[in-house]
ZADO-1210 file (C-alpha; in nm, 4 decimals, padded with zeros to 6 digits):
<atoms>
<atom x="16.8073" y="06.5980" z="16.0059" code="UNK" pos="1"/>
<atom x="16.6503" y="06.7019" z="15.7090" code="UNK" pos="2"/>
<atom x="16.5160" y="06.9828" z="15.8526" code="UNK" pos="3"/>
<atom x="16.8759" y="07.1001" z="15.9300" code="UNK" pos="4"/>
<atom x="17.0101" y="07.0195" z="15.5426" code="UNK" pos="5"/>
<atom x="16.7849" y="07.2185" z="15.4129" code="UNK" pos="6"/>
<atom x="16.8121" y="07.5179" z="15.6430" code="UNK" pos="7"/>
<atom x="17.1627" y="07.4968" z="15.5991" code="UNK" pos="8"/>
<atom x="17.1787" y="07.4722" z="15.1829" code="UNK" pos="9"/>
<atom x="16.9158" y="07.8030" z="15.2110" code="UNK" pos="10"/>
<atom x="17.2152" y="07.9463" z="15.3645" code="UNK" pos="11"/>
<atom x="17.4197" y="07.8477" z="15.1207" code="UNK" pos="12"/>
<atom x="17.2189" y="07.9535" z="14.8234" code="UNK" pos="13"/>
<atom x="17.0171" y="08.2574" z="15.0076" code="UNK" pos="14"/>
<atom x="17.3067" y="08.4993" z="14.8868" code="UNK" pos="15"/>
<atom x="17.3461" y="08.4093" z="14.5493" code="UNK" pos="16"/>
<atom x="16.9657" y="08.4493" z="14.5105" code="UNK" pos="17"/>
<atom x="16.9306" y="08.7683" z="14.6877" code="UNK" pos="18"/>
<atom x="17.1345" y="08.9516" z="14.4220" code="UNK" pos="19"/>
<atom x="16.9106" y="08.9173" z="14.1661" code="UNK" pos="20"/>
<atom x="16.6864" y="09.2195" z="14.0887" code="UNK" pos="21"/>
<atom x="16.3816" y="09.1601" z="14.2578" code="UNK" pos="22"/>
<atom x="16.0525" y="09.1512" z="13.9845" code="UNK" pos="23"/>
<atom x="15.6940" y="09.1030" z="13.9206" code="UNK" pos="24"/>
<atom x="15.6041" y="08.7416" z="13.9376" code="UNK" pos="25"/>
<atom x="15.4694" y="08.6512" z="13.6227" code="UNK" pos="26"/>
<atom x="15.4686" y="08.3572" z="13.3347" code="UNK" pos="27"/>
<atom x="15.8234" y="08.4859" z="13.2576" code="UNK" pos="28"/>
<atom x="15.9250" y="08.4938" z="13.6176" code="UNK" pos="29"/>
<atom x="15.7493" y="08.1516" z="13.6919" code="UNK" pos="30"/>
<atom x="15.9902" y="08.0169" z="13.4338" code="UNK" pos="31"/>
<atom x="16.3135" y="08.1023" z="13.6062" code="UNK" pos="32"/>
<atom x="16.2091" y="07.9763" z="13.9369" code="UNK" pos="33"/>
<atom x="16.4458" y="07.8075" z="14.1283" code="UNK" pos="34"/>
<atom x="16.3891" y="07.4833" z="14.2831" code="UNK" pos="35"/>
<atom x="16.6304" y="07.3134" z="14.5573" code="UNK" pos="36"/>
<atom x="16.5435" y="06.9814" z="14.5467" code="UNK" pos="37"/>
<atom x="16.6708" y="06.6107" z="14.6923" code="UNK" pos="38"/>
<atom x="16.9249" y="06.7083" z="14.9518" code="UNK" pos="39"/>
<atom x="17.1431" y="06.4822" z="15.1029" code="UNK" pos="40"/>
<atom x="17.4461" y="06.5367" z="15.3702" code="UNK" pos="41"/>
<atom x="17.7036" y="06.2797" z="15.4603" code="UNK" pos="42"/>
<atom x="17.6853" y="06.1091" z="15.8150" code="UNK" pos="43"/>
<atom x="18.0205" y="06.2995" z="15.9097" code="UNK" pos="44"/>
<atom x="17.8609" y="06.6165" z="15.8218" code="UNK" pos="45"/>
<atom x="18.1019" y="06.7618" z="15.5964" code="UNK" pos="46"/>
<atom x="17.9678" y="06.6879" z="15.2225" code="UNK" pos="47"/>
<atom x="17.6409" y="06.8005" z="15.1418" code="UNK" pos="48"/>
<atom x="17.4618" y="06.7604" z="14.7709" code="UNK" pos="49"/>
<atom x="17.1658" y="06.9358" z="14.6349" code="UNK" pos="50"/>
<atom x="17.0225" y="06.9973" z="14.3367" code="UNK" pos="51"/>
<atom x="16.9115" y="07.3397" z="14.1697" code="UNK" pos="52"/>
<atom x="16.5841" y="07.2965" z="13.9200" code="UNK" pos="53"/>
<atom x="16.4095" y="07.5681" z="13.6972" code="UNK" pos="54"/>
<atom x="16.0852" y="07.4901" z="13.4661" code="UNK" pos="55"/>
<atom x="16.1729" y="07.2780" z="13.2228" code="UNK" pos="56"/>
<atom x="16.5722" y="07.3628" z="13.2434" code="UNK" pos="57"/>
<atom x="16.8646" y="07.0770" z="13.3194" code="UNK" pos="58"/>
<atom x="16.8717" y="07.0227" z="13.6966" code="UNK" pos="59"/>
<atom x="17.2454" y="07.1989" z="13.8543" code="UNK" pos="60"/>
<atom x="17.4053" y="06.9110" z="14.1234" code="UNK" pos="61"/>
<atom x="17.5566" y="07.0920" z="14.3848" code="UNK" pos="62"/>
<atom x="17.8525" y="06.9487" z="14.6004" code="UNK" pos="63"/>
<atom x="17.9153" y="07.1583" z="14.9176" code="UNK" pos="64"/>
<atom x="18.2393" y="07.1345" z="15.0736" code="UNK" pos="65"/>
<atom x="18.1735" y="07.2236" z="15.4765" code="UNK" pos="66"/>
<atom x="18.6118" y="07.1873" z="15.5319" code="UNK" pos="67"/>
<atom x="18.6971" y="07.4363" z="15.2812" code="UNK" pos="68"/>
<atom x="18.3496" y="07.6199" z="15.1919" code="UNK" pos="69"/>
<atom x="18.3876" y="07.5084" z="14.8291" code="UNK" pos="70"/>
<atom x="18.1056" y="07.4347" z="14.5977" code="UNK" pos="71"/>
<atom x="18.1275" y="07.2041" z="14.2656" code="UNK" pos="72"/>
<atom x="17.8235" y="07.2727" z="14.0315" code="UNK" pos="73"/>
<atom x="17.7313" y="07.0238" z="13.7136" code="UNK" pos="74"/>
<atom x="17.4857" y="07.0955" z="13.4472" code="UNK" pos="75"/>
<atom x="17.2509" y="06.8291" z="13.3779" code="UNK" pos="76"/>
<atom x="17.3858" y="06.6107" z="13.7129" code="UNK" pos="77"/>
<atom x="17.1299" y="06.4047" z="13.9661" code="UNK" pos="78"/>
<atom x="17.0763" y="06.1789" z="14.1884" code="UNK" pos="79"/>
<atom x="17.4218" y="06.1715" z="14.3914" code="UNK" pos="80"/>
<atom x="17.5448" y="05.9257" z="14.6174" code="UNK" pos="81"/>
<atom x="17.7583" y="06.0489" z="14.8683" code="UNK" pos="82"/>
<atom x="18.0947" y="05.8073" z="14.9724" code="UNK" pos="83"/>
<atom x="18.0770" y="05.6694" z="15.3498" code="UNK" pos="84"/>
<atom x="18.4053" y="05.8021" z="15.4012" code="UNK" pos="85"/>
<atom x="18.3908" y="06.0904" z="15.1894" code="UNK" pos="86"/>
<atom x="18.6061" y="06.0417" z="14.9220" code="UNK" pos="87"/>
<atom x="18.3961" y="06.1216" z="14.6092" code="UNK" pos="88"/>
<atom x="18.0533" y="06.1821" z="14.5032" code="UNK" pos="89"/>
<atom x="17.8962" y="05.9707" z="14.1963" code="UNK" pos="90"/>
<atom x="17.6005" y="06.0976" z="13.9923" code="UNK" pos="91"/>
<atom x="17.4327" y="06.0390" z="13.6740" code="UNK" pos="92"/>
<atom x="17.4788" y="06.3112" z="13.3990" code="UNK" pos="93"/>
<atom x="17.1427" y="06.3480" z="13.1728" code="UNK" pos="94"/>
<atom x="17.1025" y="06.4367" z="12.8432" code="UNK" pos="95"/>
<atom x="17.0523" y="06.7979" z="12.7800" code="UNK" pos="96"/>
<atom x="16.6788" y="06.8929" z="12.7385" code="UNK" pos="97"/>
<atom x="16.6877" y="07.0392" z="12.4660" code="UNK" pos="98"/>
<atom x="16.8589" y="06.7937" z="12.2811" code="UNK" pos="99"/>
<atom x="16.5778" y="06.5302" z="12.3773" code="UNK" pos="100"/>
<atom x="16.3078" y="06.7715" z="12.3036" code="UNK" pos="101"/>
<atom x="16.4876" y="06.7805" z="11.9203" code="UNK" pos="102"/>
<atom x="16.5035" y="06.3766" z="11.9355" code="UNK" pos="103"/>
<atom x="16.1307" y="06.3795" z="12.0266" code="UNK" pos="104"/>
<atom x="15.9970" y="06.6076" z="11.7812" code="UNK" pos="105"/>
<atom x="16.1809" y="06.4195" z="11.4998" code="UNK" pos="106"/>
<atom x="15.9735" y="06.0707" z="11.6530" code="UNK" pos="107"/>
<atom x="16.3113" y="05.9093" z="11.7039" code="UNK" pos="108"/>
<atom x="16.3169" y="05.6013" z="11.8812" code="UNK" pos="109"/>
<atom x="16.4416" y="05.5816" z="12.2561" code="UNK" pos="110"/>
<atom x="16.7093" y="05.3075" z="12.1868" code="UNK" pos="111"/>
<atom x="16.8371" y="05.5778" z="11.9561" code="UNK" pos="112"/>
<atom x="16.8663" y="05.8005" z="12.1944" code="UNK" pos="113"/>
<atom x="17.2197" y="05.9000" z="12.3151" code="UNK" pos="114"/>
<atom x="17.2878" y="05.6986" z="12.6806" code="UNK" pos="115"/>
<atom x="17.3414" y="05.8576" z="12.9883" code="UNK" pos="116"/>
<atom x="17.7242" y="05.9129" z="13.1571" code="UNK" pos="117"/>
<atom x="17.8694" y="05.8616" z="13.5572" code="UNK" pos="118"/>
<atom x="18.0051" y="06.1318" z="13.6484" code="UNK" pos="119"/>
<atom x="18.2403" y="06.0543" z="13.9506" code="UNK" pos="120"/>
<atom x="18.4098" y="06.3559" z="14.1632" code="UNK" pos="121"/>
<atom x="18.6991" y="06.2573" z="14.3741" code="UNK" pos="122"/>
<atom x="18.7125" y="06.5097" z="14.6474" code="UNK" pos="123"/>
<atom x="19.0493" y="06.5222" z="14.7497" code="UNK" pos="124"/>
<atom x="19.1790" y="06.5585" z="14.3910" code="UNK" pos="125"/>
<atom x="18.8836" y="06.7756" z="14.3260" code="UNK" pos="126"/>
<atom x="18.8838" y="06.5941" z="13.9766" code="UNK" pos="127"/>
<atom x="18.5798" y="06.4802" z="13.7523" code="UNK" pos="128"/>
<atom x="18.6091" y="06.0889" z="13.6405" code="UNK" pos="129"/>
<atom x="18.3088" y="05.9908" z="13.3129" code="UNK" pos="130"/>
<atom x="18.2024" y="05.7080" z="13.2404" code="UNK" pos="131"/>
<atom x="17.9925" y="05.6997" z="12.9519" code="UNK" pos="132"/>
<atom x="17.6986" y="05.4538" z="12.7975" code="UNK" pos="133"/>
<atom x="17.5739" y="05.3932" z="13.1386" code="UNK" pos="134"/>
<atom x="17.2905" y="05.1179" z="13.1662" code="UNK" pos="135"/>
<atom x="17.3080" y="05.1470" z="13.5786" code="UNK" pos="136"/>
<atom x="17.5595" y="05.1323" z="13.8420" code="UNK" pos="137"/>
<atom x="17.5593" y="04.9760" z="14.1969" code="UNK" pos="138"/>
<atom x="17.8169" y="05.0528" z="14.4767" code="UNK" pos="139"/>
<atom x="17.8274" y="04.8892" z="14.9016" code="UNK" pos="140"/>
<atom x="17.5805" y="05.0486" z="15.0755" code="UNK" pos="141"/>
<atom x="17.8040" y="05.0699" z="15.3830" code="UNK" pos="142"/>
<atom x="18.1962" y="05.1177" z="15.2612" code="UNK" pos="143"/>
<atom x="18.1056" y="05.1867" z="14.9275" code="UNK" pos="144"/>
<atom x="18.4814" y="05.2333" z="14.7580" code="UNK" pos="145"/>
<atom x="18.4062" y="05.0231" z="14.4640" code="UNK" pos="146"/>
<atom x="18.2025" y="05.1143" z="14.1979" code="UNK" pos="147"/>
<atom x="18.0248" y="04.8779" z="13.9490" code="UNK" pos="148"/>
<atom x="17.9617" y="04.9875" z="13.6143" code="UNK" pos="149"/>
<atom x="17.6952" y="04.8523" z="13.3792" code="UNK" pos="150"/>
<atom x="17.7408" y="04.9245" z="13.0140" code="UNK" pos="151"/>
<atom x="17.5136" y="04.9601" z="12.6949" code="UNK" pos="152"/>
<atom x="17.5967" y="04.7506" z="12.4488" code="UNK" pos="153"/>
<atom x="17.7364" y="04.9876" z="12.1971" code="UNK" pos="154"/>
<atom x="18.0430" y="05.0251" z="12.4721" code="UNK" pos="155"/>
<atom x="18.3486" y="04.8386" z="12.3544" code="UNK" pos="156"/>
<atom x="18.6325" y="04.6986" z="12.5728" code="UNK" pos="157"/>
<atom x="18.9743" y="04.8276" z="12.4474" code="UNK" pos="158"/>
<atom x="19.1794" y="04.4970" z="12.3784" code="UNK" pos="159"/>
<atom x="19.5246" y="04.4186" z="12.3871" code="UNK" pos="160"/>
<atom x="19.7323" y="04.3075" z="12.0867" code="UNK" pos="161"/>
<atom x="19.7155" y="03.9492" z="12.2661" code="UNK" pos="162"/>
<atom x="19.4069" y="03.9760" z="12.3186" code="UNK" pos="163"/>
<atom x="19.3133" y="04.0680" z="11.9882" code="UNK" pos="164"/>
<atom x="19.5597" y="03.7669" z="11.8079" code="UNK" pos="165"/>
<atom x="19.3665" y="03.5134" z="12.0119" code="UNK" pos="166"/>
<atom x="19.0352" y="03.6739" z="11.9309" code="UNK" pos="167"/>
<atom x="19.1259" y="03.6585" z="11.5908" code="UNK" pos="168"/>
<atom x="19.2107" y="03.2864" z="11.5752" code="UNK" pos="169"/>
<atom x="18.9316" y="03.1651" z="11.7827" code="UNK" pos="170"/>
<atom x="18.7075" y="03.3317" z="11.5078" code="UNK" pos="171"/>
<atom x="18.9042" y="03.1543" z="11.2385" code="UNK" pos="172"/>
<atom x="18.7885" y="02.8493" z="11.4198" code="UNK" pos="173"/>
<atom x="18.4328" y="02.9596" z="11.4732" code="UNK" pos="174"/>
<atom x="18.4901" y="02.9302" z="11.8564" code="UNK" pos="175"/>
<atom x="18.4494" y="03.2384" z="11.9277" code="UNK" pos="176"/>
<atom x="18.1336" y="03.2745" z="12.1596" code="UNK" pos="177"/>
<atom x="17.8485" y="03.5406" z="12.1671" code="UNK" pos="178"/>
<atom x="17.6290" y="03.6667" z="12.4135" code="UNK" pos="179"/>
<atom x="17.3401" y="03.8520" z="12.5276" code="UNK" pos="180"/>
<atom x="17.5246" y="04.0028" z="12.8132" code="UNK" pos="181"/>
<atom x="17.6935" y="04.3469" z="12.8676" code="UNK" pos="182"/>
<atom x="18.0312" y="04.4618" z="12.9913" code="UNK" pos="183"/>
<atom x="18.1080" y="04.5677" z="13.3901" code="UNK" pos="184"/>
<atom x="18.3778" y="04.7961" z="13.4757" code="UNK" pos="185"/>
<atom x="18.4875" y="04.7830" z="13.8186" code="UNK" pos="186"/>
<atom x="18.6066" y="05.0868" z="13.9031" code="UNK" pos="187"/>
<atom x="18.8175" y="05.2407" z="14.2518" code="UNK" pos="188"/>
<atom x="18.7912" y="05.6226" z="14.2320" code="UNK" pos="189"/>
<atom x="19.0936" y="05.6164" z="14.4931" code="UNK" pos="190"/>
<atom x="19.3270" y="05.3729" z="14.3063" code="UNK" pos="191"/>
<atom x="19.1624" y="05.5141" z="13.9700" code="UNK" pos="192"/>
<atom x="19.2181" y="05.0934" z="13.9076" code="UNK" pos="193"/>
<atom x="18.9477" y="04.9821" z="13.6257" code="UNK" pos="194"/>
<atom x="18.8658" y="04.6180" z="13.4546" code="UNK" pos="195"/>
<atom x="18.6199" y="04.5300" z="13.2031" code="UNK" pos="196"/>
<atom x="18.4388" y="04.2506" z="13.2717" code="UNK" pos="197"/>
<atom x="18.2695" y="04.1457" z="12.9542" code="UNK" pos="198"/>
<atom x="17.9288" y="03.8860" z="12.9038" code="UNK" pos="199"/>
<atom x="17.7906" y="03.9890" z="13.2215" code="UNK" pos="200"/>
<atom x="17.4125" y="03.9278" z="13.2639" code="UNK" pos="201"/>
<atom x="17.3383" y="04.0026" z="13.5989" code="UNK" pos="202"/>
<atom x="17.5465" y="04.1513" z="13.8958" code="UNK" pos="203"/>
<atom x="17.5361" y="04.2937" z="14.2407" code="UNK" pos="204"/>
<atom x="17.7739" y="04.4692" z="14.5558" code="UNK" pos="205"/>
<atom x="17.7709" y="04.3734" z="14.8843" code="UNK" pos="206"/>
<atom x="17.6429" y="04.5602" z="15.1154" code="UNK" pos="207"/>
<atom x="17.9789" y="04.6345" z="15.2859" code="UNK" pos="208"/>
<atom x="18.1343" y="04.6694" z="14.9261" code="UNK" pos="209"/>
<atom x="18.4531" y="04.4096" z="14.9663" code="UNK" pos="210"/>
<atom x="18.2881" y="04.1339" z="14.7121" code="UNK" pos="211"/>
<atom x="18.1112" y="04.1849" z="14.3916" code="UNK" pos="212"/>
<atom x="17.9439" y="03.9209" z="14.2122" code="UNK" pos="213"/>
<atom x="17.8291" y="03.8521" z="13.8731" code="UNK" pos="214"/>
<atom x="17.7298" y="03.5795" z="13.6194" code="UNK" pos="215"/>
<atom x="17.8237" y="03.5484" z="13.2830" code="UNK" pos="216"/>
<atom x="17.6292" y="03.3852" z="12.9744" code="UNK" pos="217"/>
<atom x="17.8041" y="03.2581" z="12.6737" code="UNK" pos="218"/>
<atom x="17.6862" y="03.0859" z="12.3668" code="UNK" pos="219"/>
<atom x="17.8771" y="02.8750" z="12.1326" code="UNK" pos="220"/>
<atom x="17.8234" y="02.7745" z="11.7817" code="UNK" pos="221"/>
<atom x="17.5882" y="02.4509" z="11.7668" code="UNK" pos="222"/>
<atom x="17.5792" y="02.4388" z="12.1906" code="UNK" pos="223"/>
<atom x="17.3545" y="02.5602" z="12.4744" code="UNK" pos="224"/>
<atom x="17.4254" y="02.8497" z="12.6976" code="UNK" pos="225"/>
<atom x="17.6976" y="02.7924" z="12.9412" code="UNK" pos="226"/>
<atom x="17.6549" y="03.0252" z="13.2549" code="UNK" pos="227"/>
<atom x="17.9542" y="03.1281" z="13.4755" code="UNK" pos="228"/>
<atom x="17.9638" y="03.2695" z="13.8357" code="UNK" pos="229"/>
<atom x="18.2337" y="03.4741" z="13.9806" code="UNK" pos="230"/>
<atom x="18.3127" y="03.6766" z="14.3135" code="UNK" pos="231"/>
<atom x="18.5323" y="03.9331" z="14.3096" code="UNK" pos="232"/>
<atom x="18.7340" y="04.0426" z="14.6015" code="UNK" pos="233"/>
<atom x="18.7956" y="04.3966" z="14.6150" code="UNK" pos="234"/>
<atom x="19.0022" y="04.3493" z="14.9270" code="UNK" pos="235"/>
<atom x="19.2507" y="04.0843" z="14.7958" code="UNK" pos="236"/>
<atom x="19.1938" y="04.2155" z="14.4283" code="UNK" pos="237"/>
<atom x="19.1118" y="03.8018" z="14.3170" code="UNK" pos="238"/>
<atom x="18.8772" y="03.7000" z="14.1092" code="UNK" pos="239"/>
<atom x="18.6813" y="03.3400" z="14.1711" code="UNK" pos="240"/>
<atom x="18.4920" y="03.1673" z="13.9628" code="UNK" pos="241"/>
<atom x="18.2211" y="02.9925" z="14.1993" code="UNK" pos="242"/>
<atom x="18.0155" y="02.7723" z="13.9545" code="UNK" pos="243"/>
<atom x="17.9567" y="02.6787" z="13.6065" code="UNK" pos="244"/>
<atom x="17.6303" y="02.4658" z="13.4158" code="UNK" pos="245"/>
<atom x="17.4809" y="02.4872" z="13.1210" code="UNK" pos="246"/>
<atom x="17.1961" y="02.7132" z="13.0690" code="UNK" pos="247"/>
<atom x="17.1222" y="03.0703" z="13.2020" code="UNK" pos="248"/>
<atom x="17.0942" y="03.1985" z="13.4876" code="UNK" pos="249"/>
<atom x="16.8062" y="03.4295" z="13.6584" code="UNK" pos="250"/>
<atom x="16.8762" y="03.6989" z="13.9234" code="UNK" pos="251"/>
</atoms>
């Protein structure tokens, strides 16, 4: 099978790289050398991914379209994972080189450095969805049509005006808990439906995708930790919360 992806994507690409003037291979020419590297093709047959390296430039994610012959290119893109059913294509979108070479040279720290975005394409829209301030992202391993999204901790939820009103008086009260934890967006690239599930401190999909669980960790003012576990549905859209005890909780 692999054999066959990657004789196929040299098709692909074999065109576009015959019209360049042919040259001398030296340091120069070394440098633009192109690179197809981690090629992957859906079990249908009819999405392929690939991506396109030269020395020391931002790796090019290619999304071949075998129904309509279309490719989708993104600068700075890896490590795709291709939907079961073919609905959309999720990556990771780096930081430009050359803008971590600059952070580098001016010794500044990596938790300084700007965090990396998910970059979803929906096929059948043929439409790019961000997310950014990734930390890491899971999805089913089987019917994969949710998406969960781990955020840094400079990412924010947007709150309502309730939201923020009851916020505001639980503060007043010095009820208002903290936590280590970060927020989860659940995400449907088909429904485009998103929540933000904040305090989360560890989660995981199942393998089949339809439930998603996570624990939460919360800590009052002058109490221990108090650890919650839900289950979320994707099927039935319900959210369950399974147990809570005091202390934290380990994966």
């Amino acid at each position: 099978m692999k054999i066959y992806i990657l004789l196929l994507i040299t098709s692909i690409t074999s065109f576009s790289f015959a019209q360049e003037s042919k040259k001398t291979i030296d340091k120069e020419a070394y440098a633009k050398w192109k690179s197809i590297v981690k090629p992957q093709i859906s079990k249908p047959g009819r999405i392929i991914t690939f991506e396109t390296i030269q020395q020391e430039n931002n790796p090019t994610l290619t999304i071949y379209n075998t129904n309509n012959d279309s490719r989708t290119n993104y600068k700075c893109a890896s490590n795709a994972k291709i939907n079961s059913a073919e609905k959309w294509v999720s990556f990771t979108i780096k930081n430009n080189i050359d803008s971590i070479r600059a952070l580098k040279l001016a010794n500044t720290p990596k938790k300084k450095w700007p965090a990396d975005s998910l970059g979803i394409y929906v096929i059948e829209k043929d439409t790019l969805v961000k997310f950014n301030l990734l930390k890491n992202y899971k999805t089913g391993s089987e019917t994969n049509n949710w998406i969960a999204i781990l955020r840094t901790d400079k990412y924010q939820k947007t709150l309502s005006k309730k939201e923020k009103k009851k916020r505001k008086k639980l503060k007043k009260k010095n009820k208002l808990p903290t936590s280590k934890g970060s927020i989860l967006t659940l995400y449907n690239p088909l429904t485009d439906y998103k929540q933000d599930i904040e305090y989360v401190k560890n989660y995981t999909v199942s393998h089949d995708g339809n439930t998603i669980f996570w624990n939460t960790v919360l800590t009052y003012s002058d109490s221990i930790d108090s650890t919650h576990i839900y289950r979320f549905n994707t099927q039935e859209m319900k959210t369950v919360m399974l147990q809570t005890h005091l202390g934290t909780t380990t994966n």
